[in-house]
Each structure stands twice: as C-alpha cells, then as structure tokens.
Rosetta silent file (secondary structure, phi, psi, omega in degrees, C-alpha in Angstrom):
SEQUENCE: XXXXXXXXXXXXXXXXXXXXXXXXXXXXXXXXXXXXXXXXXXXXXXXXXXXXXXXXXXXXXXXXXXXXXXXXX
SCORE:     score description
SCORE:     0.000 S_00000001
   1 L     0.000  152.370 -154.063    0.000    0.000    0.000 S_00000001
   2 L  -101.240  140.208  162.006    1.245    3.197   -0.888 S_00000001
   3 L   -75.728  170.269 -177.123    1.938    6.398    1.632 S_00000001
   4 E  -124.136  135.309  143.152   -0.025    9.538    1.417 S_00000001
   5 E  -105.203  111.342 -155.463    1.133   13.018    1.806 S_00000001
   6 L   -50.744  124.355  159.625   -1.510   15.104    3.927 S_00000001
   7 L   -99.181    3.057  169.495   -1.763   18.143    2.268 S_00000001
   8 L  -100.756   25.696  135.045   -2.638   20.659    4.296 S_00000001
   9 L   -91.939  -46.827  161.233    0.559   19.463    6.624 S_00000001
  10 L   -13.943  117.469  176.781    2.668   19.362    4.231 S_00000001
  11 L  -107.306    8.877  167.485    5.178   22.448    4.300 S_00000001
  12 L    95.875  -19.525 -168.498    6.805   22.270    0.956 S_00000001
  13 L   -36.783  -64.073  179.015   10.387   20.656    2.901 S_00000001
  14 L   115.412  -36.012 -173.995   11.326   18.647   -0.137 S_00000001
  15 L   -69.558    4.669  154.129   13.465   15.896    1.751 S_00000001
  16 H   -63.908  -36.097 -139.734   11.066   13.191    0.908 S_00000001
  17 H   -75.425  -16.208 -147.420   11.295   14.503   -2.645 S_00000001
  18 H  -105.508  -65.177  166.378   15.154   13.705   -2.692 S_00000001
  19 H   -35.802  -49.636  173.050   14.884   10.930   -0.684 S_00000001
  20 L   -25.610   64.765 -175.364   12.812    8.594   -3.108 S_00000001
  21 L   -39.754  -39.291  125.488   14.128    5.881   -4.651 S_00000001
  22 L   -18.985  -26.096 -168.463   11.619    6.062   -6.780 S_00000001
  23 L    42.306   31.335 -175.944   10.253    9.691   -7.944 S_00000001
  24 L   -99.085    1.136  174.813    6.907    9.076   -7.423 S_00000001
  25 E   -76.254  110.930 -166.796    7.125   11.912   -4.867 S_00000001
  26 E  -148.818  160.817 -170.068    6.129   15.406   -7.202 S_00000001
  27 E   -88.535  156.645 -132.407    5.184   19.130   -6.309 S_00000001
  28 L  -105.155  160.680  167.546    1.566   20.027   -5.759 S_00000001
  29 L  -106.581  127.555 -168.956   -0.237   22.859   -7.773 S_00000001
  30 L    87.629 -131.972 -168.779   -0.644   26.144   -5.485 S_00000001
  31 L  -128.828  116.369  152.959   -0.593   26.440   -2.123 S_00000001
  32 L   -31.798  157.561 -150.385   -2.114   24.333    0.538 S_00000001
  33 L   -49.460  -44.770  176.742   -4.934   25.538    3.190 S_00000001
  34 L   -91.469   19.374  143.220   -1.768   27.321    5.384 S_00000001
  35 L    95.723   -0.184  174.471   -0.622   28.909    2.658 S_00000001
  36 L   -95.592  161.789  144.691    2.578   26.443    1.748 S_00000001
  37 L  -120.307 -136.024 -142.732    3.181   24.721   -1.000 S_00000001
  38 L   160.618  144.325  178.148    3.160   20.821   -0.835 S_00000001
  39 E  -108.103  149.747  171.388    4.110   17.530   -2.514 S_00000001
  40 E  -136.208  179.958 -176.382    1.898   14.402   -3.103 S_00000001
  41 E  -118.861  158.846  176.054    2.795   10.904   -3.885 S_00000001
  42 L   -81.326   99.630  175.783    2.038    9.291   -6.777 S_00000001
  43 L   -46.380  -46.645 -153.999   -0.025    5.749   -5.388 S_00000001
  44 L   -96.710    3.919  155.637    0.640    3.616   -8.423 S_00000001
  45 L   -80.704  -54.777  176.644    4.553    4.480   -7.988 S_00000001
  46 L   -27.988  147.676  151.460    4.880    4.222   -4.618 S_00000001
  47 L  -128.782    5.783  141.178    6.458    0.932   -2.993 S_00000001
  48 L    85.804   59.234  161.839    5.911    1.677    0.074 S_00000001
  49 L   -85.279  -27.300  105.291    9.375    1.821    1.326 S_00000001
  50 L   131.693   60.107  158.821    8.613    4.362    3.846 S_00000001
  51 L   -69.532  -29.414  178.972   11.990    6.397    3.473 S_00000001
  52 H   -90.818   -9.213 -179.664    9.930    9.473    3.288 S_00000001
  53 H   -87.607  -28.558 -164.309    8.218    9.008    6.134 S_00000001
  54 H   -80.718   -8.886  172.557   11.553    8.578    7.930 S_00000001
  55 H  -105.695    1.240  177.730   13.144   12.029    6.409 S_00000001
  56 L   -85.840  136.691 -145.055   10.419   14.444    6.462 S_00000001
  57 L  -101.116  -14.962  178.254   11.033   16.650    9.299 S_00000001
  58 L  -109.913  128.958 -177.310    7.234   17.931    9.728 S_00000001
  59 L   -76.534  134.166  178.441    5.248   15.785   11.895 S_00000001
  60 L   100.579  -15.463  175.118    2.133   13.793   10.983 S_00000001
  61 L   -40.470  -48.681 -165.645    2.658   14.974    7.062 S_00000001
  62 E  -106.449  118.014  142.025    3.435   11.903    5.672 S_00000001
  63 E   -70.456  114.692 -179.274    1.043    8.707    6.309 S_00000001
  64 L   -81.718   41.549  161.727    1.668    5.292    5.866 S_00000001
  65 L  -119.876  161.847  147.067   -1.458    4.498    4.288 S_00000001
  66 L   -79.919  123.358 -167.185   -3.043    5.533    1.358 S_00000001
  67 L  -139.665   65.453 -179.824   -5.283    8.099    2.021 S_00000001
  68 L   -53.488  -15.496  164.895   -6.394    9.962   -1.224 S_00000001
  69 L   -98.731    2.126  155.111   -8.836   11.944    0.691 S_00000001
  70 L   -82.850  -40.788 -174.816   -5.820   13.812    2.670 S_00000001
  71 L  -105.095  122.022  172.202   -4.330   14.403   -0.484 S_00000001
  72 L  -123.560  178.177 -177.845   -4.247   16.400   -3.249 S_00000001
  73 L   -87.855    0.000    0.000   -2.416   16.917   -6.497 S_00000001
C-alpha cells in the first residue's frame, strides 16, 4: 500500500522529494490551506518503502497508508 502526503501538513520541505528511490514523490499545484506549497505521492509508484516518512522533518505529514482523501495533487 502506498503512503499519502496530507496536504494541508505538508510544508513544501522537499526531503522526501530527494529521498525517493523512486520519484513518485512530485510538487503540488498552489498552495495548501496554510498557505505552503506541498508535494503528493504518486499511489501507483509508490512501494511503500517508507523512506519518506523517515526524512520528512514535519510531523504527521506523511502517512503510511493511502489516504487519497488527505491528499491532493
């Protein structure tokens, strides 16, 4: 199962995006509800190594679930 990035926690940090073995990590269009801007993961990329959850520096952002109704593109 794929992680989710929340997006209205999401601060825009980046070290997930960098992190990725993968790239399925990509930048968001606007700004999220505070006014950042935000990354989301790609589900059908994902492999759910959960490297991004371990380098992202803002807490509760990143979810080890899929949760497509936290997130948007």
């Amino acid at each position: 199962m794929a992680h989710t990035i929340v997006t209205n926690v999401c601060e825009g940090v980046s070290d997930c995006v960098d992190a990725c073995p993968v790239a399925c990590i990509h930048p968001g269009e606007g700004a999220n509800s505070k006014g950042t801007s935000f990354y989301w993961i790609d589900f059908d990329t994902c492999i759910d190594c959960g490297i991004c959850l371990q380098v992202c520096p803002v807490e509760r952002a990143i979810l080890a679930e899929e949760r497509p109704d936290l997130q948007r593109r």
